[in-house]
KOLTI-286971 format. One record per residue (C-alpha): residue number from 1; residue in three letters; x, y, z. Coordinates in steps of 0.05 Angstrom, whole numbers, plus 5000, padded with zeros to 4 digits. Example, Ala and Ser with C-alpha at 12.3 -4.5 7.8 and 13.67 -1.06 7.14 Angstrom:
<sites>
> k	r	xx	yy	zz
> 1	ala	5246	4910	5156
> 2	ser	5273	4979	5143
</sites>
This chain:
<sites>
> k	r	xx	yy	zz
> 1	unk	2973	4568	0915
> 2	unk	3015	4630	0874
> 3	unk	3028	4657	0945
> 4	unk	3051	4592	0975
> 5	unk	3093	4574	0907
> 6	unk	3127	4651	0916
> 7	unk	3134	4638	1002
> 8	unk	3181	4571	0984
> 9	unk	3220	4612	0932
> 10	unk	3233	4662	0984
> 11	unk	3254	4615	1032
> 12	unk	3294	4579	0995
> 13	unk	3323	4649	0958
> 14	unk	3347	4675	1026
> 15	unk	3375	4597	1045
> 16	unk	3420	4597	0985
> 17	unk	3444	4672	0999
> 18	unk	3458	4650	1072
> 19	unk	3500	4596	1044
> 20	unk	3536	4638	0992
> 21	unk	3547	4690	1046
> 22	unk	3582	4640	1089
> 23	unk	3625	4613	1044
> 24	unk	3640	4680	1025
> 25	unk	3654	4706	1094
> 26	unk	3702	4645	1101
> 27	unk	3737	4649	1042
> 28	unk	3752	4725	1067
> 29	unk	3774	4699	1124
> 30	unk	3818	4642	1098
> 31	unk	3853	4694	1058
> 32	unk	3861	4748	1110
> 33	unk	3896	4682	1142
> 34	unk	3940	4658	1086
> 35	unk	3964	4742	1081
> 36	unk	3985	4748	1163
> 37	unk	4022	4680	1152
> 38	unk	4056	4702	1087
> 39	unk	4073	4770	1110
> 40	unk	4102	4745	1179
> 41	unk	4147	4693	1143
> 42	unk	4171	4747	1105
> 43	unk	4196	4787	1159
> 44	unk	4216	4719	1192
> 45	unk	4260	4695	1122
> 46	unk	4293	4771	1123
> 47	unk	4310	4769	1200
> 48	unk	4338	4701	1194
> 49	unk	4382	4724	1135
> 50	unk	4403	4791	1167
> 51	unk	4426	4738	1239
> 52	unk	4454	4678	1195
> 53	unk	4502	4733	1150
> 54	unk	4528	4787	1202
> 55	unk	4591	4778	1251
> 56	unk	4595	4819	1307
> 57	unk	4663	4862	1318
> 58	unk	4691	4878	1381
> 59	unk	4641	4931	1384
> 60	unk	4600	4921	1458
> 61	unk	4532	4956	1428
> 62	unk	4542	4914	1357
> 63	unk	4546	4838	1393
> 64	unk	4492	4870	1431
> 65	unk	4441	4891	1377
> 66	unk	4455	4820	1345
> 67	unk	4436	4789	1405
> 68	unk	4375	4823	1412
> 69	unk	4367	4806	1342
> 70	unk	4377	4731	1344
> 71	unk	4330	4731	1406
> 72	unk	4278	4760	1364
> 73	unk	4287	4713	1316
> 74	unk	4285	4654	1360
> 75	unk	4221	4687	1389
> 76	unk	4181	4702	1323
> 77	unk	4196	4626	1300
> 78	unk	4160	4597	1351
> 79	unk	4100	4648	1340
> 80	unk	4103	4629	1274
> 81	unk	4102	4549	1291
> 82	unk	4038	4546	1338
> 83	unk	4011	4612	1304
> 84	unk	3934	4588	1284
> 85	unk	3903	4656	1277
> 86	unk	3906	4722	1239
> 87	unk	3936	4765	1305
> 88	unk	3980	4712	1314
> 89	unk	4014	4713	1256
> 90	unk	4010	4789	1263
> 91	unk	4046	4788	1328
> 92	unk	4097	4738	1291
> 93	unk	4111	4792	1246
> 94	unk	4117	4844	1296
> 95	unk	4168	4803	1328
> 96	unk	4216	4793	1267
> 97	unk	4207	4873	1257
> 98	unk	4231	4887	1322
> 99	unk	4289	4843	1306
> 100	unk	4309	4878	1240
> 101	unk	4314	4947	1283
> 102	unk	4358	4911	1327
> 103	unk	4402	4891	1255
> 104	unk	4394	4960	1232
> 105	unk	4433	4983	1296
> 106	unk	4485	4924	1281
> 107	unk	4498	4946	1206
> 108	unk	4508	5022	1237
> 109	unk	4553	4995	1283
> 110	unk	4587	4951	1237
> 111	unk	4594	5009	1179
> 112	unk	4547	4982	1132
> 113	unk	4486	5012	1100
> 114	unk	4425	5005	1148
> 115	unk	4380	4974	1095
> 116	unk	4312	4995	1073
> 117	unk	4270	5029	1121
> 118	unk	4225	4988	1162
> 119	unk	4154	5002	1180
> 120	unk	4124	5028	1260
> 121	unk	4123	4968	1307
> 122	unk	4061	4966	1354
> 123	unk	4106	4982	1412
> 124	unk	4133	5035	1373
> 125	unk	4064	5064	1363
> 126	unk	4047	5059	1431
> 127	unk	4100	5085	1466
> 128	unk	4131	5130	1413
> 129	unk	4197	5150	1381
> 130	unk	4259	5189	1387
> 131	unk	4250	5250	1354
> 132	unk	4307	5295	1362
> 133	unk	4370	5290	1400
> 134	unk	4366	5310	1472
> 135	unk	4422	5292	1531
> 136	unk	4434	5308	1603
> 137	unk	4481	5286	1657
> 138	unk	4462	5276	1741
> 139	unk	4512	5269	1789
> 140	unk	4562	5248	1751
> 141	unk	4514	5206	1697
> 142	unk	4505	5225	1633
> 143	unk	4457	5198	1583
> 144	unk	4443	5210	1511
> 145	unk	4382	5206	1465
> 146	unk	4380	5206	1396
> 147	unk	4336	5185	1333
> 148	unk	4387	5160	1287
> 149	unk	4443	5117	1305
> 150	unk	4514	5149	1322
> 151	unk	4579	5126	1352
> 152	unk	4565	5162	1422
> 153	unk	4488	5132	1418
> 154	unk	4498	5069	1392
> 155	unk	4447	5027	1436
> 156	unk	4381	5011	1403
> 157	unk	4313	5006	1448
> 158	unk	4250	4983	1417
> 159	unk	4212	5024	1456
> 160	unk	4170	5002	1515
> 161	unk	4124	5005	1577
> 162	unk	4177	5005	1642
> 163	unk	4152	5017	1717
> 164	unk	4100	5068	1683
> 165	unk	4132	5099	1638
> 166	unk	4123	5096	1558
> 167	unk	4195	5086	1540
> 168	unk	4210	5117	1475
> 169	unk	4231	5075	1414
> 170	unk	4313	5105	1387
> 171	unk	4388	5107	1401
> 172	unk	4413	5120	1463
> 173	unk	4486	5130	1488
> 174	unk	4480	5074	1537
> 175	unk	4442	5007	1563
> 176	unk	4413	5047	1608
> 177	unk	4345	4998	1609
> 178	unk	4382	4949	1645
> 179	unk	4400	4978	1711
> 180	unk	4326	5003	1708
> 181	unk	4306	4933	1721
> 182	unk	4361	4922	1773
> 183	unk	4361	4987	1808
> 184	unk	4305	5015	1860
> 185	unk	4278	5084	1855
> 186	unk	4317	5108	1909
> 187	unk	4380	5092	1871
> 188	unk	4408	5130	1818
> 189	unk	4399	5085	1767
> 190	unk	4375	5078	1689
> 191	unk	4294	5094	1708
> 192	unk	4323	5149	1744
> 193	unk	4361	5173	1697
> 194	unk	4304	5168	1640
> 195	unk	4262	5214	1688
> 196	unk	4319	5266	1685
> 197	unk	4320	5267	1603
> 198	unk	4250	5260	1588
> 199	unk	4224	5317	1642
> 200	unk	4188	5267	1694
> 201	unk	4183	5295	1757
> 202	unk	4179	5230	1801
> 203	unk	4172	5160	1799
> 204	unk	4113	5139	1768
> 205	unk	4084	5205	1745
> 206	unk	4072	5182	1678
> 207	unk	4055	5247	1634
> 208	unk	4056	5294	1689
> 209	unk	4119	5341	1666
> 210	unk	4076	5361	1610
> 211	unk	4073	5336	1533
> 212	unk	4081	5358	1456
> 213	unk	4047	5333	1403
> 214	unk	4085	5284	1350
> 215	unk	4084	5308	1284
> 216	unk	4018	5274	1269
> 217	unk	3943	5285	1264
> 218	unk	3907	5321	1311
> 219	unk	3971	5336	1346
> 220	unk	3981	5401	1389
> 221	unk	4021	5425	1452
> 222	unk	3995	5409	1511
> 223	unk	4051	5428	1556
> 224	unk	4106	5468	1573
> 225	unk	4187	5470	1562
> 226	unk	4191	5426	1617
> 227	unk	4188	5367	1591
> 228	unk	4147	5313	1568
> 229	unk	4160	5273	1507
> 230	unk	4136	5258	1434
> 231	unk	4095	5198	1426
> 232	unk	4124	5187	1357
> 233	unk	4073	5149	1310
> 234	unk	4030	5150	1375
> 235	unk	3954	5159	1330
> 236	unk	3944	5224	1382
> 237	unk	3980	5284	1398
> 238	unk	4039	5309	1414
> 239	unk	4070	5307	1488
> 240	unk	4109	5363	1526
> 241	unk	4141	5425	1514
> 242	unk	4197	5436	1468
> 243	unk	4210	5374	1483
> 244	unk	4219	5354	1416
> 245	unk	4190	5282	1429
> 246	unk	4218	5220	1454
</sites>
């Protein structure tokens, strides 16, 4: 009888802990919810501000960025509107970040301060950073990469994957992303010239010209002065030569 009486209080101990668990688990989850959502209309609110209160000048690169910018912001609105999950939301965020990049570039541009710094997109993370200046010119073309705005790099990528390459997040003296997606690789074009600054040695060979390690963890060289680039924030090592990194 004791042992029965002590089975139905263990059953019934382990029921109510399953239920308090749950509800538990939930209410994690409802929060971790409510957070994404507030942090993405954060970076939503600031973009919109940043769009609504800047004029472009007659600057090509500053009507540009804000643009970009406004596109961005048209973008991470609707992520935020059918948004029903955490990554959603995330990815909401992510969206407006990439936007206030593209502002940053405009308030360079338009002689104001930058603003606060902003933190590493995914992309960014991904497919790496600008780390130190580097330019070269091909038959006649001449391109320019830098990680801080400037009045001869004054175009802002967000960094990217583009016909397999990791395209660097920085400041770069032209649009040179554009013609990549109008040109072939038997043209001399923007991919073409990319290949020529960042040490690839043909179309589509990826890391092959070698690779240094960001300035991160676990980072070391794994190439020569060749080429290669810096993956930036990439959560790996470094890649190429002295090539100081995307």
């Amino acid at each position: 009888m004791v042992s029965g009486v002590l089975l139905v209080v263990l059953v019934l101990g382990l029921i109510c802990g399953a239920v308090l668990w749950q509800r538990s688990s939930q209410a994690r989850a409802r929060q971790r919810l409510a957070d994404a959502r507030a942090d993405a209309q954060r970076w939503y609110d600031r973009l919109g501000g940043q769009v609504m209160n800047l004029s472009p000048n007659e600057d090509g690169a500053v009507r540009q960025a804000l643009v970009d910018a406004g596109e961005r912001y048209n973008a991470a609105g609707s992520q935020l509107e059918s948004a029903t999950t955490t990554r959603q939301y995330e990815l909401a965020g992510q969206t407006a970040i990439e936007g206030l990049y593209h502002v940053r570039a405009a308030r360079q541009g338009l002689s104001l301060d930058p603003g606060p710094d902003l933190p590493l997109t995914e992309s960014q993370r991904q497919n790496g950073v600008i780390t130190r200046e580097r330019e070269i010119t091909v038959r006649g073309e001449h391109l320019k990469a830098s990680p801080q705005y400037a009045r001869d790099t004054p175009y802002y990528y967000p960094g990217g994957a583009m016909q397999g390459r990791h395209v660097p997040a920085g400041y770069y003296s032209q649009p040179w992303w554009r013609s990549a997606l109008a040109t072939g690789a038997g043209v001399l074009g923007g991919m073409l010239l990319f290949d020529a600054l960042f040490g690839f040695n043909d179309f589509g060979a990826g890391y092959a010209a070698g690779a240094e390690a960001y300035d991160g963890d676990g980072a070391g060289d794994a190439g020569g002065d060749g080429g290669g680039f810096d993956s930036g924030d990439f959560g790996g090592g470094d890649f190429g030569g002295d090539f100081g990194g995307f």
